[in-house]
C-alpha positions as CSV (number, residue, x, y, z in Angstrom):
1,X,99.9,118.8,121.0
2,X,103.2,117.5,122.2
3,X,105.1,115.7,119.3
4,X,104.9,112.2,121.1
5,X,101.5,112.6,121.2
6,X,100.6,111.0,118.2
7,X,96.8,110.0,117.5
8,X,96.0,106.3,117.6
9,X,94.8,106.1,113.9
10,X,98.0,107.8,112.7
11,X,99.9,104.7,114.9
12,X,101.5,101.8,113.3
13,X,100.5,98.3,115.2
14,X,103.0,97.6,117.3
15,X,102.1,93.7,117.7
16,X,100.7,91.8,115.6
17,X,98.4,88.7,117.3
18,X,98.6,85.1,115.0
19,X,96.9,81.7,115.6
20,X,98.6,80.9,119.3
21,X,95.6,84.3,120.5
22,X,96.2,86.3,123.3
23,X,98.6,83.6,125.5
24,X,101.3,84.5,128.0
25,X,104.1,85.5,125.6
26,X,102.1,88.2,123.9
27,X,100.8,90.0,127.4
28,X,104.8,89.8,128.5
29,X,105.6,91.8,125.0
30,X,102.3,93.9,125.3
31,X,103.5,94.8,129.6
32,X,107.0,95.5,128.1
33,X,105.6,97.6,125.7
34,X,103.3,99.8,127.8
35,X,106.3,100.1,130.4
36,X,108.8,101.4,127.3
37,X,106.3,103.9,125.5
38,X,103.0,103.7,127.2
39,X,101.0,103.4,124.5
40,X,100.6,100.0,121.7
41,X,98.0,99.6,118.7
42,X,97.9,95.7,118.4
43,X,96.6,94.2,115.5
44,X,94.6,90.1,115.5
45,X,94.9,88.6,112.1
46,X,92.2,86.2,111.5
47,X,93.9,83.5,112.4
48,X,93.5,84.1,115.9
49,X,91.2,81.7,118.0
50,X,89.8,85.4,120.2
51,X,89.0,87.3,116.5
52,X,85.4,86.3,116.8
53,X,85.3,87.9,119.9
54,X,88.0,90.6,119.9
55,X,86.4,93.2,121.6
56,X,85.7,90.7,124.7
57,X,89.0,88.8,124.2
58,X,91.2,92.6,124.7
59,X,88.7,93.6,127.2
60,X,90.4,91.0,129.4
61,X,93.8,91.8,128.3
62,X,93.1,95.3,129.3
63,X,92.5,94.3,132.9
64,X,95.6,91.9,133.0
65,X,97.8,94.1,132.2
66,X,96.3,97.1,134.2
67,X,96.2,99.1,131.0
68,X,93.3,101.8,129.3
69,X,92.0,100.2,126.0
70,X,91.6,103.4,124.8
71,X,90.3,102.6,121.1
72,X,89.0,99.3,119.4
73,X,87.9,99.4,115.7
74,X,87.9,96.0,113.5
75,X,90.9,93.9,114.8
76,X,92.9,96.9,116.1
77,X,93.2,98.1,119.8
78,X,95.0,100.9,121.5
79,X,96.4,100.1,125.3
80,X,97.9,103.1,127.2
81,X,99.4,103.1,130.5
82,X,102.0,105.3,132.4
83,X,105.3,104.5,131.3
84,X,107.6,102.8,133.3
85,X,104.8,101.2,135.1
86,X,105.1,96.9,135.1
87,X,102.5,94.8,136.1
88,X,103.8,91.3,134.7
89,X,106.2,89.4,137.1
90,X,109.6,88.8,135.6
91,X,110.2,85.7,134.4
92,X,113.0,83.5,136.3
């Protein structure tokens, strides 16, 4: 296994998601993310107004953004894309 190749349980989140849910600001960083390393574990706290229904809520993410959700367990998912690929328009 290639030493970037780490396994999604051994990954730290990269983002954590508070009370303002999934909005535009966290799928920019999420993009920005996927373009840098190609891979990020997000974490919903509680808080979050989609933590009910997280699975459905990163579901939808996933096809904004383009991305594989490639593991969900509890609050946690795992997006992976090819690097360098961006699907979020810059912002002006």
């Amino acid at each position: 296994m290639p030493k970037d190749d780490v396994k999604a349980s051994e990954m730290r989140s990269n983002l954590q998601i508070g009370k303002n849910g999934i909005s535009a600001s966290v799928l920019d960083e999420i993009d920005e993310q996927l373009r840098l390393t190609g891979v990020v574990k997000i974490n919903m706290l509680r808080s979050a107004p989609e933590a009910k229904d997280f699975k459905e809520a990163i579901t939808e993410a996933a096809k904004k953004l383009e991305a594989d959700l490639i593991g969900v367990r509890g609050r946690t998912a795992v997006f992976k894309r090819h690097k360098g690929k961006k699907v979020r328009p810059e912002k002006k």
